[in-house]
N, C-alpha and C positions, 0 to 999 in steps of 0.2 A: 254549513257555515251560516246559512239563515240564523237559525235556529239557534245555535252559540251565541248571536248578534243580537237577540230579540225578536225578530223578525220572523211573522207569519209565512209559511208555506205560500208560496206564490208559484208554483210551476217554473218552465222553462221563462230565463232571465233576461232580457234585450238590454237591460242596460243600467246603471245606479247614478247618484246624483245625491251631490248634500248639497245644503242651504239652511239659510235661518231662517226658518219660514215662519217665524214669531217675533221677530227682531229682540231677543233677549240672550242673545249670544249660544245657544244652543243649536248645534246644528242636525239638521234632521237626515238620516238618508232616506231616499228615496229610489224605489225598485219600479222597473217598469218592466210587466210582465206581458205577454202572450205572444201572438204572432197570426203572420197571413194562411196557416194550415189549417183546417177543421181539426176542433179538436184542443187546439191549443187555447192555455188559459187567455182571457182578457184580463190581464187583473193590476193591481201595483198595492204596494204595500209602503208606508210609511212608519220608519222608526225614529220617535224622540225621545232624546234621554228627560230623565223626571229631572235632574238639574245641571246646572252648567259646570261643567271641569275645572272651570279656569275663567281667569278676565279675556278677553275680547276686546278689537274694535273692528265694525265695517263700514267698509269706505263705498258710497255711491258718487258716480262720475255724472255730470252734465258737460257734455261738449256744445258747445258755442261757437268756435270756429270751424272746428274737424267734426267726425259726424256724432248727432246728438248722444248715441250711446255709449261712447268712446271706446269701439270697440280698436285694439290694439294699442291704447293707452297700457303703459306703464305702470304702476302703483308701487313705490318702498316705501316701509315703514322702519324706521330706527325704535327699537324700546332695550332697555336693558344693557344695553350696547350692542346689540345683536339688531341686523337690517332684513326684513323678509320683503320678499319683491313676488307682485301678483300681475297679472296681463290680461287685462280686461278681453274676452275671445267671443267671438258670435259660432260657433262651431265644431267645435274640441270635442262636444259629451252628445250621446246617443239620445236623445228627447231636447232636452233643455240644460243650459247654462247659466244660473245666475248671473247677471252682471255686474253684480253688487260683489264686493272682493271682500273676504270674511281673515281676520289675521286673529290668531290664538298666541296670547300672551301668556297662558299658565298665572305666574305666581307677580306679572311684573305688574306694576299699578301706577306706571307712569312711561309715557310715549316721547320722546325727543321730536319728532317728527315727521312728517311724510311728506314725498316727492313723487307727483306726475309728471312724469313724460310723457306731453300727447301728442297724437298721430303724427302732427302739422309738424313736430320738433319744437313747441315752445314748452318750460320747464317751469312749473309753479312749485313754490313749496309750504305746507304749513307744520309751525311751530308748534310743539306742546300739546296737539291733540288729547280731546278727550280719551279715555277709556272705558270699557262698558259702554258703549255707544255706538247711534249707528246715524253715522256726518255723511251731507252731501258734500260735495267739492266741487263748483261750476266754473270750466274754462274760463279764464281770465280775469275773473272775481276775487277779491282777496279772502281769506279767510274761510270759514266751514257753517253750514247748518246743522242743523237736528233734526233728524230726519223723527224719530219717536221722541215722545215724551216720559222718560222714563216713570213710573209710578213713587 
């Protein structure tokens, strides 16, 4: 399956992971290889695609009241008429977690809007977000940053 994927031979697999680890909506996976036996590989291997599939947005959380990561915040996004909903988590994936919530839009090129639900139970929500972007969102603060500078 490596190998169909792009993906260099890495030995025995402990566990995968995507992210956008360039903030240009492409998400990368990421393999983390070896183990506690002699013997086994150390290794990981990263796969990016050469370009992005689709439009994108990622949403980063600042919590202010509840804890700064906002992990168990909520995240939906409405675009196209269609809602995706992400759950900011500290512990789900075998290495690491983004906490940065990555939503694929495909073909749509305009966002209605997102709603956090954070930990504490208060409900923010912003209008008309960007797309192709990657916004911070900070507890109790109206509205969103830019987290890049697009080129």
């Amino acid at each position: 399956m490596t190998f169909t994927a792009g993906l260099p031979f890495v030995g025995k697999s402990h566990g995968t992971n995507a992210a956008d680890l360039f903030g240009d909506g492409r998400l990368s996976i990421l393999v983390a290889a070896g183990g506690a036996y002699p013997g086994d590989l150390l290794t990981a291997a990263v796969y990016c695609p050469d370009e992005r599939p689709g439009n994108y947005l990622n949403v980063r959380l600042v919590g202010t009241k509840c804890n700064r990561s906002a992990i168990g915040a909520r995240v939906t996004l409405r675009a196209g008429g269609v809602q995706q909903m992400r759950e900011v988590g500290g512990g789900t994936n075998f290495g690491c977690l983004p906490l940065e919530q990555h939503f694929g839009l495909g073909e749509i090129t305009l966002a209605e809007w997102i709603e956090v639900r954070w930990p504490g139970g208060a409900v923010q929500r912003v209008d008309q977000p960007p797309v192709n972007e990657t916004i911070r969102i900070t507890e109790g603060v109206t509205g969103w940053e830019r987290v890049y500078q697009q080129p």
